[in-house]
C-alpha positions as CSV (number, residue, x, y, z in Angstrom):
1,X,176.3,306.8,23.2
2,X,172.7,306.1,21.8
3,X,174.1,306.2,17.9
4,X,177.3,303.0,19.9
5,X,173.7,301.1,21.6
6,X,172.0,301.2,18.6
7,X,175.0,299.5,16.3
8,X,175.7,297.1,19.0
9,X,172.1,295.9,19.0
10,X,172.1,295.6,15.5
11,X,175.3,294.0,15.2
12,X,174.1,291.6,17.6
13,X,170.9,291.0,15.4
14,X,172.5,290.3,12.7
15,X,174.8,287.6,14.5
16,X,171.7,285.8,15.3
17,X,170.5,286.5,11.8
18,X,173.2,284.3,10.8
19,X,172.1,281.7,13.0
20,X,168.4,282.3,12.3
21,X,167.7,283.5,9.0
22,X,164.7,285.4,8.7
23,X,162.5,283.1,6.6
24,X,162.6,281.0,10.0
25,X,162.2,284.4,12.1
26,X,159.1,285.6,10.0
27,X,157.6,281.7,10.2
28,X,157.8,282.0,13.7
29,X,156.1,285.0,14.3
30,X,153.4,284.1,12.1
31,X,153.0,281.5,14.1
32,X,152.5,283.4,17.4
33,X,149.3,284.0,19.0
34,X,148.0,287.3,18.3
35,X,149.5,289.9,20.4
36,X,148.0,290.8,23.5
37,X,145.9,294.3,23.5
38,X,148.4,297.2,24.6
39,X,145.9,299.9,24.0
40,X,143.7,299.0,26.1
41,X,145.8,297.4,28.7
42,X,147.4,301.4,28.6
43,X,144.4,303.1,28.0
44,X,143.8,306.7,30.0
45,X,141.6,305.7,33.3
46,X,141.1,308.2,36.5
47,X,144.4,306.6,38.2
48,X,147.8,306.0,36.9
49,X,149.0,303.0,35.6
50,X,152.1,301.6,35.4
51,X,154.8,299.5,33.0
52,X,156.7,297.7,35.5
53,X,160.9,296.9,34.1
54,X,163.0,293.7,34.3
55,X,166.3,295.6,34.2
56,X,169.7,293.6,35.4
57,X,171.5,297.0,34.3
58,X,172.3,300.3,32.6
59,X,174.9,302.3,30.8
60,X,174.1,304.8,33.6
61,X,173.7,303.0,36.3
62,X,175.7,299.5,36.2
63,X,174.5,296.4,37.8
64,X,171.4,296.6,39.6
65,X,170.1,293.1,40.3
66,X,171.4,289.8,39.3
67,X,167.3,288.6,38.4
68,X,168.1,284.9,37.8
69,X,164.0,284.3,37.3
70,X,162.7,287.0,35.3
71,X,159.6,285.3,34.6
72,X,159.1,285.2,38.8
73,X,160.2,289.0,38.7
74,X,157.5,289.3,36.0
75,X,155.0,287.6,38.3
76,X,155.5,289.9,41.2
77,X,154.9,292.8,38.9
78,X,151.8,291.7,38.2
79,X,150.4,291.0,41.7
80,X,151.9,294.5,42.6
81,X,148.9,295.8,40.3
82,X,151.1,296.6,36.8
83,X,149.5,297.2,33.3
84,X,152.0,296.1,31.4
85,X,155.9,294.6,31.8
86,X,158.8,295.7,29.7
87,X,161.7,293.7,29.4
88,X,165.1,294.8,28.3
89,X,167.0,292.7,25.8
90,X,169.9,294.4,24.9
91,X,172.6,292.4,26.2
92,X,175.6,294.2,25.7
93,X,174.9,297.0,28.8
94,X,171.8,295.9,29.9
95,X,172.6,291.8,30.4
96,X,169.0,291.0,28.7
97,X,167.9,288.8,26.2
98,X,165.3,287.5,24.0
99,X,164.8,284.5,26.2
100,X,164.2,286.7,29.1
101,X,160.9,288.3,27.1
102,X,159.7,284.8,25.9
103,X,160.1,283.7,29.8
104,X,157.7,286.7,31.1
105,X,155.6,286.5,28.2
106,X,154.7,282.6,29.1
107,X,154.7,283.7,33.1
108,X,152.2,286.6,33.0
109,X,148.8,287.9,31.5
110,X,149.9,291.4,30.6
111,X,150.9,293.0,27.5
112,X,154.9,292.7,27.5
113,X,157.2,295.2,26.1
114,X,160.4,294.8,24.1
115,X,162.6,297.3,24.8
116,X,166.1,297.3,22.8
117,X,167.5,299.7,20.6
118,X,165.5,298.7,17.3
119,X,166.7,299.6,13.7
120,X,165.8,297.1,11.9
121,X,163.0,294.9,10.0
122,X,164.8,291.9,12.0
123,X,164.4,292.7,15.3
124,X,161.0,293.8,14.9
125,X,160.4,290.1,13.6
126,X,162.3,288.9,16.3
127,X,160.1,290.8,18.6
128,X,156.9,288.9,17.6
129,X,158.5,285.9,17.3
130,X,159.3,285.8,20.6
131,X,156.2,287.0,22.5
132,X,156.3,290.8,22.6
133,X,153.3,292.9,22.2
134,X,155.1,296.0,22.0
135,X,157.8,297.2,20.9
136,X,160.0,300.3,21.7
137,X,160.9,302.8,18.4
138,X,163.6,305.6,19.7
139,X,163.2,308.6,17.6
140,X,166.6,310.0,18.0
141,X,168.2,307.2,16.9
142,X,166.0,306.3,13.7
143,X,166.0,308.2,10.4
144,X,162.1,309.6,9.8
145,X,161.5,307.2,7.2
146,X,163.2,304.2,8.5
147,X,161.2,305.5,11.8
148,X,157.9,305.0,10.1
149,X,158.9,301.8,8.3
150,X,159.9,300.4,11.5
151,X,156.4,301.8,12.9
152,X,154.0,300.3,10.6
153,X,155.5,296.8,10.4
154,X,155.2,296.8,14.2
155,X,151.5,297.6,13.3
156,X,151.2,295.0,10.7
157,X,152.5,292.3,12.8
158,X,149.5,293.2,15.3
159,X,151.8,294.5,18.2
160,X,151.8,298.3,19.8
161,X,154.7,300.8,18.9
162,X,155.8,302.8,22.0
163,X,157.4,305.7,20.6
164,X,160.2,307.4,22.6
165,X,161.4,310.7,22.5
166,X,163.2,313.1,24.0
167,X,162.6,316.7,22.5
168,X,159.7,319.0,21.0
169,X,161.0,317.9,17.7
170,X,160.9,314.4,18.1
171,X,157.4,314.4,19.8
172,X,156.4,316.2,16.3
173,X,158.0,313.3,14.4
174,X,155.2,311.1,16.9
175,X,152.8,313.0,16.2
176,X,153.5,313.0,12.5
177,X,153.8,309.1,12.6
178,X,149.9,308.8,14.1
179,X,151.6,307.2,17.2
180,X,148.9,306.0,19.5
181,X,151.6,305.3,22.6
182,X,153.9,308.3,23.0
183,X,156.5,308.1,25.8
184,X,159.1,311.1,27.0
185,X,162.1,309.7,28.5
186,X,163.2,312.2,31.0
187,X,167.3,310.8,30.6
188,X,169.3,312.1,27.8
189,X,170.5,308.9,26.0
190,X,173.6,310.9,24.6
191,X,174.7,312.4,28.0
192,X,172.5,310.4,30.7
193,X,171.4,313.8,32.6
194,X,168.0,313.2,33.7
195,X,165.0,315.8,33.5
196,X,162.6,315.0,35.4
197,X,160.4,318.3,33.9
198,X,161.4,317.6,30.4
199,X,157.7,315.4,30.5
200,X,155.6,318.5,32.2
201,X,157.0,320.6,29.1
202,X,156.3,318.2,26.6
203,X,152.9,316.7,27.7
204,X,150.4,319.2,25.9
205,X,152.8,319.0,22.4
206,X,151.8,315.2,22.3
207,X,148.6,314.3,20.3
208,X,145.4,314.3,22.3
209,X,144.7,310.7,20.9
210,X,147.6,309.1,22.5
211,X,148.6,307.5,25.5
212,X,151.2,309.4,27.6
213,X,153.8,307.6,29.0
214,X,156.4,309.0,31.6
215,X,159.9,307.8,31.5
216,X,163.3,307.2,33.9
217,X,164.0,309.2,36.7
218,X,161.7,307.6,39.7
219,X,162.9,306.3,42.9
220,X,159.8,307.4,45.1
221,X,156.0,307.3,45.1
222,X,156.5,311.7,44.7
223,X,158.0,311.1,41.4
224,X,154.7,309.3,40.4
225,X,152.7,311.9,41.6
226,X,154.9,314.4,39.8
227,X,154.1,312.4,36.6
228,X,150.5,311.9,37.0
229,X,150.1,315.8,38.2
230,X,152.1,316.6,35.1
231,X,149.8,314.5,32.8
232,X,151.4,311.3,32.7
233,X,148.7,308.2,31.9
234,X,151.2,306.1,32.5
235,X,154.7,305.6,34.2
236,X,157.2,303.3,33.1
237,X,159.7,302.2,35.9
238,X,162.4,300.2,36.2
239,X,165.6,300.4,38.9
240,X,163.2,301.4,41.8
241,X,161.5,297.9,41.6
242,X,164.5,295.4,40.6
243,X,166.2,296.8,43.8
244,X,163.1,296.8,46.3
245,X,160.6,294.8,46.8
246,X,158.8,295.1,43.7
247,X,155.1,294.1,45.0
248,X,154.8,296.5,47.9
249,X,157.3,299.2,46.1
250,X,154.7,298.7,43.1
251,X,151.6,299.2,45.4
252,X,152.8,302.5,47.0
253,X,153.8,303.6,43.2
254,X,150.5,303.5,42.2
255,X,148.6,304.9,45.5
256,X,150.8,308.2,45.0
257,X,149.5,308.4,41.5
258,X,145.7,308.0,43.1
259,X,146.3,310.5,45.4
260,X,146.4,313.2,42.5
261,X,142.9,313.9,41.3
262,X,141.7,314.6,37.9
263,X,141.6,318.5,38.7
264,X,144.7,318.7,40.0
265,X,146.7,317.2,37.3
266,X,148.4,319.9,35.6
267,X,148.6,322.2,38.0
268,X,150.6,319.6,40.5
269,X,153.4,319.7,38.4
Protein backbone atom coordinates (compact mmCIF):
# COMPACT_ATOMS: atom_id res chain seq x y z
CA UNK A 1 0.00 0.00 0.00
CA UNK A 2 2.73 2.67 0.87
CA UNK A 3 5.05 1.53 -2.44
CA UNK A 4 0.66 2.26 -4.57
CA UNK A 5 0.63 6.04 -2.28
CA UNK A 6 3.86 6.89 -3.12
CA UNK A 7 3.41 6.29 -7.18
CA UNK A 8 0.15 8.00 -7.08
CA UNK A 9 1.64 11.03 -5.49
CA UNK A 10 4.22 11.12 -7.87
CA UNK A 11 2.11 10.48 -10.72
CA UNK A 12 0.06 13.27 -9.63
CA UNK A 13 3.32 15.53 -9.41
CA UNK A 14 4.30 15.01 -12.43
CA UNK A 15 0.66 15.85 -14.00
CA UNK A 16 1.07 19.19 -12.50
CA UNK A 17 4.61 19.18 -13.70
CA UNK A 18 3.24 19.27 -17.03
CA UNK A 19 1.18 22.12 -16.19
CA UNK A 20 3.86 23.81 -14.15
CA UNK A 21 7.26 23.09 -15.25
CA UNK A 22 9.70 23.41 -12.76
CA UNK A 23 11.69 26.46 -13.81
CA UNK A 24 8.33 28.29 -12.80
CA UNK A 25 8.07 25.89 -9.53
CA UNK A 26 11.76 26.62 -8.44
CA UNK A 27 11.04 30.65 -9.30
CA UNK A 28 8.42 30.49 -7.02
CA UNK A 29 9.87 29.15 -4.19
CA UNK A 30 12.69 31.40 -4.40
CA UNK A 31 10.41 33.79 -4.24
CA UNK A 32 8.83 32.66 -0.86
CA UNK A 33 9.53 34.22 2.39
CA UNK A 34 11.88 32.36 4.30
CA UNK A 35 10.40 29.42 6.00
CA UNK A 36 9.20 29.75 9.34
CA UNK A 37 11.45 28.21 12.28
CA UNK A 38 10.35 24.49 12.92
CA UNK A 39 13.10 23.75 15.37
CA UNK A 40 12.31 25.92 17.52
CA UNK A 41 8.72 26.04 17.20
CA UNK A 42 9.33 21.91 18.12
CA UNK A 43 11.98 22.27 20.26
CA UNK A 44 11.98 19.90 23.70
CA UNK A 45 10.32 22.10 26.64
CA UNK A 46 8.98 20.58 30.13
CA UNK A 47 5.37 19.98 28.47
CA UNK A 48 4.35 18.39 25.36
CA UNK A 49 3.67 19.95 22.37
CA UNK A 50 1.61 19.22 19.68
CA UNK A 51 1.32 19.15 15.48
CA UNK A 52 -2.30 19.54 15.15
CA UNK A 53 -3.68 17.62 11.28
CA UNK A 54 -6.14 18.96 8.61
CA UNK A 55 -7.09 15.46 7.56
CA UNK A 56 -10.58 15.09 5.30
CA UNK A 57 -9.41 11.25 5.13
CA UNK A 58 -7.37 8.06 5.20
CA UNK A 59 -6.68 4.77 3.48
CA UNK A 60 -7.54 3.34 6.93
CA UNK A 61 -10.07 5.21 8.05
CA UNK A 62 -12.29 6.77 5.04
CA UNK A 63 -13.93 10.02 5.27
CA UNK A 64 -13.60 11.86 8.37
CA UNK A 65 -14.72 15.47 7.89
CA UNK A 66 -15.79 17.23 4.92
CA UNK A 67 -13.37 20.60 6.22
CA UNK A 68 -14.63 23.07 3.56
CA UNK A 69 -12.28 26.01 5.45
CA UNK A 70 -9.08 24.58 6.21
CA UNK A 71 -7.51 27.76 6.80
CA UNK A 72 -10.53 28.28 9.69
CA UNK A 73 -9.70 24.64 10.86
CA UNK A 74 -6.08 25.82 10.91
CA UNK A 75 -7.10 28.84 13.07
CA UNK A 76 -8.77 26.78 15.71
CA UNK A 77 -5.63 24.75 15.97
CA UNK A 78 -3.78 27.44 16.88
CA UNK A 79 -6.07 29.00 19.62
CA UNK A 80 -6.34 25.34 20.96
CA UNK A 81 -2.43 26.00 21.95
CA UNK A 82 -0.69 23.85 18.80
CA UNK A 83 3.08 24.23 17.85
CA UNK A 84 2.82 23.46 14.57
CA UNK A 85 -0.07 22.43 11.75
CA UNK A 86 0.40 19.65 9.20
CA UNK A 87 -1.64 19.50 6.27
CA UNK A 88 -2.21 16.54 4.03
CA UNK A 89 -2.06 17.00 0.38
CA UNK A 90 -2.27 13.86 -1.11
CA UNK A 91 -5.46 13.90 -2.94
CA UNK A 92 -6.03 10.62 -4.10
CA UNK A 93 -7.05 8.97 -0.40
CA UNK A 94 -6.60 11.69 1.63
CA UNK A 95 -8.88 14.55 -0.45
CA UNK A 96 -6.00 17.29 0.16
CA UNK A 97 -4.20 19.55 -1.81
CA UNK A 98 -1.63 22.09 -2.26
CA UNK A 99 -4.13 24.85 -2.08
CA UNK A 100 -5.20 23.57 1.23
CA UNK A 101 -1.35 24.25 2.66
CA UNK A 102 -1.06 27.71 0.94
CA UNK A 103 -4.67 28.49 2.63
CA UNK A 104 -3.36 27.59 6.38
CA UNK A 105 -0.07 28.88 5.67
CA UNK A 106 -1.63 32.57 4.91
CA UNK A 107 -4.28 31.86 7.98
CA UNK A 108 -1.83 31.06 10.86
CA UNK A 109 1.56 31.95 12.56
CA UNK A 110 2.87 28.53 13.04
CA UNK A 111 5.36 26.46 11.19
CA UNK A 112 3.10 24.31 8.69
CA UNK A 113 3.84 20.84 7.59
CA UNK A 114 3.50 19.17 4.18
CA UNK A 115 2.66 15.94 4.58
CA UNK A 116 2.40 13.73 1.20
CA UNK A 117 4.15 10.87 0.09
CA UNK A 118 7.44 12.69 -1.30
CA UNK A 119 9.82 11.07 -3.86
CA UNK A 120 10.80 13.51 -5.65
CA UNK A 121 13.02 16.92 -6.32
CA UNK A 122 9.39 18.32 -7.54
CA UNK A 123 7.40 18.12 -4.77
CA UNK A 124 9.88 19.25 -2.47
CA UNK A 125 9.94 22.44 -4.69
CA UNK A 126 6.39 22.43 -4.76
CA UNK A 127 6.49 22.31 -1.01
CA UNK A 128 8.28 25.71 -0.68
CA UNK A 129 6.53 27.13 -3.30
CA UNK A 130 3.59 26.91 -1.74
CA UNK A 131 4.23 27.88 1.91
CA UNK A 132 5.47 24.81 3.79
CA UNK A 133 8.09 24.90 6.35
CA UNK A 134 8.37 21.28 6.65
CA UNK A 135 8.26 18.68 4.93
CA UNK A 136 7.52 14.85 5.61
CA UNK A 137 10.51 12.22 4.16
CA UNK A 138 9.06 8.42 4.72
CA UNK A 139 11.94 6.23 5.08
CA UNK A 140 10.34 3.05 4.02
CA UNK A 141 9.31 4.27 0.98
CA UNK A 142 12.62 6.19 -0.20
CA UNK A 143 15.85 4.48 -1.32
CA UNK A 144 18.86 5.72 1.28
CA UNK A 145 20.34 7.79 -1.23
CA UNK A 146 17.33 9.30 -2.87
CA UNK A 147 16.34 9.57 1.14
CA UNK A 148 19.24 11.86 1.76
CA UNK A 149 18.92 13.81 -1.51
CA UNK A 150 15.43 14.42 -0.82
CA UNK A 151 16.71 15.50 2.88
CA UNK A 152 19.30 18.02 2.12
CA UNK A 153 17.31 19.89 -0.59
CA UNK A 154 14.59 20.19 1.98
CA UNK A 155 17.51 21.78 4.05
CA UNK A 156 18.75 23.94 1.27
CA UNK A 157 15.56 25.45 0.53
CA UNK A 158 15.52 26.58 4.34
CA UNK A 159 12.47 24.28 5.48
CA UNK A 160 12.65 21.31 8.30
CA UNK A 161 12.69 17.57 7.29
CA UNK A 162 10.46 15.47 9.52
CA UNK A 163 11.65 12.05 9.05
CA UNK A 164 9.26 9.18 9.47
CA UNK A 165 9.84 5.80 10.35
CA UNK A 166 8.57 2.90 11.34
CA UNK A 167 11.34 0.30 12.51
CA UNK A 168 14.79 0.10 14.39
CA UNK A 169 16.28 0.00 11.01
CA UNK A 170 14.81 2.96 9.63
CA UNK A 171 15.37 5.08 12.75
CA UNK A 172 19.26 4.16 12.02
CA UNK A 173 18.76 5.41 8.44
CA UNK A 174 17.58 8.98 10.69
CA UNK A 175 20.09 8.80 12.56
CA UNK A 176 22.61 8.19 9.78
CA UNK A 177 20.93 11.18 7.71
CA UNK A 178 21.81 13.81 10.94
CA UNK A 179 17.90 14.19 11.08
CA UNK A 180 17.19 16.88 13.63
CA UNK A 181 13.08 15.94 13.63
CA UNK A 182 12.59 12.19 13.95
CA UNK A 183 8.98 10.91 14.07
CA UNK A 184 7.73 7.04 14.76
CA UNK A 185 4.46 6.43 13.24
CA UNK A 186 2.86 3.92 15.35
CA UNK A 187 0.53 2.59 12.00
CA UNK A 188 2.09 0.17 9.62
CA UNK A 189 1.68 1.92 6.30
CA UNK A 190 1.82 -1.59 4.42
CA UNK A 191 -0.86 -3.25 6.73
CA UNK A 192 -2.41 -0.24 8.77
CA UNK A 193 -2.13 -2.23 12.25
CA UNK A 194 -1.40 0.41 14.74
CA UNK A 195 1.29 0.06 17.67
CA UNK A 196 0.81 2.22 19.92
CA UNK A 197 4.30 0.87 21.89
CA UNK A 198 6.26 0.66 18.71
CA UNK A 199 7.37 4.57 19.90
CA UNK A 200 8.21 3.48 23.76
CA UNK A 201 10.57 0.80 21.97
CA UNK A 202 12.05 3.02 19.63
CA UNK A 203 12.47 6.39 21.67
CA UNK A 204 16.15 5.76 23.19
CA UNK A 205 17.41 4.27 19.42
CA UNK A 206 16.67 7.92 18.15
CA UNK A 207 19.61 10.44 18.37
CA UNK A 208 19.81 12.48 21.54
CA UNK A 209 19.94 15.73 19.35
CA UNK A 210 16.59 15.31 17.82
CA UNK A 211 13.20 16.13 18.31
CA UNK A 212 10.85 13.16 19.07
CA UNK A 213 7.79 13.07 17.48
CA UNK A 214 4.92 10.52 18.25
CA UNK A 215 2.68 9.47 15.59
CA UNK A 216 -1.11 7.97 14.76
CA UNK A 217 -3.00 6.08 17.14
CA UNK A 218 -4.59 8.89 19.62
CA UNK A 219 -8.17 9.31 20.32
CA UNK A 220 -7.84 10.46 24.09
CA UNK A 221 -5.92 12.79 26.31
CA UNK A 222 -4.24 8.99 27.89
CA UNK A 223 -2.75 8.38 24.62
CA UNK A 224 -0.85 11.71 25.12
CA UNK A 225 0.21 10.87 28.27
CA UNK A 226 1.29 7.54 27.06
CA UNK A 227 3.44 9.44 24.49
CA UNK A 228 4.94 12.06 26.66
CA UNK A 229 5.60 9.23 29.53
CA UNK A 230 7.19 7.19 26.77
CA UNK A 231 9.44 10.17 25.66
CA UNK A 232 7.49 11.74 23.12
CA UNK A 233 8.54 15.80 22.73
CA UNK A 234 5.95 15.98 20.55
CA UNK A 235 2.66 14.42 19.32
CA UNK A 236 1.28 14.65 16.01
CA UNK A 237 -2.55 14.22 15.77
CA UNK A 238 -4.94 14.25 13.38
CA UNK A 239 -8.57 12.25 13.29
CA UNK A 240 -9.23 12.98 17.01
CA UNK A 241 -9.41 16.84 16.25
CA UNK A 242 -11.11 16.98 12.60
CA UNK A 243 -13.99 15.03 14.29
CA UNK A 244 -14.33 16.99 17.74
CA UNK A 245 -14.08 20.14 18.62
CA UNK A 246 -10.60 20.78 17.84
CA UNK A 247 -10.01 23.83 20.38
CA UNK A 248 -11.19 22.19 23.55
CA UNK A 249 -10.21 18.48 22.25
CA UNK A 250 -6.72 20.31 21.62
CA UNK A 251 -6.59 21.90 25.21
CA UNK A 252 -7.32 18.58 27.10
CA UNK A 253 -4.54 17.00 24.59
CA UNK A 254 -2.05 18.92 25.91
CA UNK A 255 -3.10 19.10 29.83
CA UNK A 256 -2.72 15.15 29.86
CA UNK A 257 0.74 15.66 28.46
CA UNK A 258 1.44 18.25 31.52
CA UNK A 259 0.23 15.99 33.86
CA UNK A 260 3.36 13.70 33.29
CA UNK A 261 6.33 15.17 34.88
CA UNK A 262 9.93 15.18 33.84
CA UNK A 263 10.69 12.13 36.26
CA UNK A 264 8.11 10.22 35.33
CA UNK A 265 8.52 10.08 31.69
CA UNK A 266 9.96 6.82 30.96
CA UNK A 267 8.88 4.95 33.45
CA UNK A 268 4.92 6.01 32.57
CA UNK A 269 5.12 4.08 29.61
Amino acid sequence: MLADLTAGAVEDAEARASQRPLAVVEAAASAQAPARDALAALAPADHVKIIAEVKRASPSRGDLAAIPDPALQATLYEQGGASAISVLTEGRRFKGSLTDLEAVKAAVSLPVLRKDFIATEYQVLEARAAGADLVLLIVAALEQPVLARLHALILDLGMTPLVETHSADEVERANELGARVVGVNARDLTTFELDRDLFGRLADRISPDAVKIAESAVLAPADVAHYRGAGADVVLIGEALVTGDPVATLRSFLAAGASVSSTDRRSAS
